[in-house]
C-alpha positions as CSV (number, residue, x, y, z in Angstrom):
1,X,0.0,0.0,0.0
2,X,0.9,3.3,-1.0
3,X,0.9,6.5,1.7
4,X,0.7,10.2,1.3
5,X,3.4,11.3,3.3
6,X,1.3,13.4,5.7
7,X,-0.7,9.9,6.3
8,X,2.7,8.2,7.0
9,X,3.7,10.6,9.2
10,X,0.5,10.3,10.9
11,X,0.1,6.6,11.6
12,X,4.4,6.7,12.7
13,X,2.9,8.7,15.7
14,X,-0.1,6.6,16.6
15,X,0.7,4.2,19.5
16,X,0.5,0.0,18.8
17,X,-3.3,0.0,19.7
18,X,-4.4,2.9,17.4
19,X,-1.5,1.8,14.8
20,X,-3.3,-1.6,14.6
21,X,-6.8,0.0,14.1
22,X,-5.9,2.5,11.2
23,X,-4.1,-0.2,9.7
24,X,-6.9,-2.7,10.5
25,X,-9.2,0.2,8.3
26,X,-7.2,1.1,5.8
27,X,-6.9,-2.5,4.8
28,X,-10.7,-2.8,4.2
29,X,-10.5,0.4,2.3
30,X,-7.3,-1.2,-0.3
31,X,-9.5,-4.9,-0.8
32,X,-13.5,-3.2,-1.0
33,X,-12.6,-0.1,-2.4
34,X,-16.0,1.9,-3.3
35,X,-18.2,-1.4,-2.3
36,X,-17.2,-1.4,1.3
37,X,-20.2,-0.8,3.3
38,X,-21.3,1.1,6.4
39,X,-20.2,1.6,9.0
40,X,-17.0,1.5,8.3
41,X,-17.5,4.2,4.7
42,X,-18.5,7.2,6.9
């Protein structure tokens, strides 16, 4: 997966926890793309 930098720099100062969550999300996001559902597209 690809990163804007300011996203980068933004996940390198989330702790483990909140790491694993945006990580967690932004994996749905790259495999469903425009077909993943709510809640998670709002």
């Amino acid at each position: 997966m690809e990163l804007e930098p300011e996203v980068a720099r933004w996940l390198d100062g989330l702790d483990d926890q909140w790491w694993g969550q945006a990580v967690f999300h932004l994996d749905l996001l790259e495999d469903r793309g425009v077909l993943l559902g709510e809640p998670y597209n709002r």
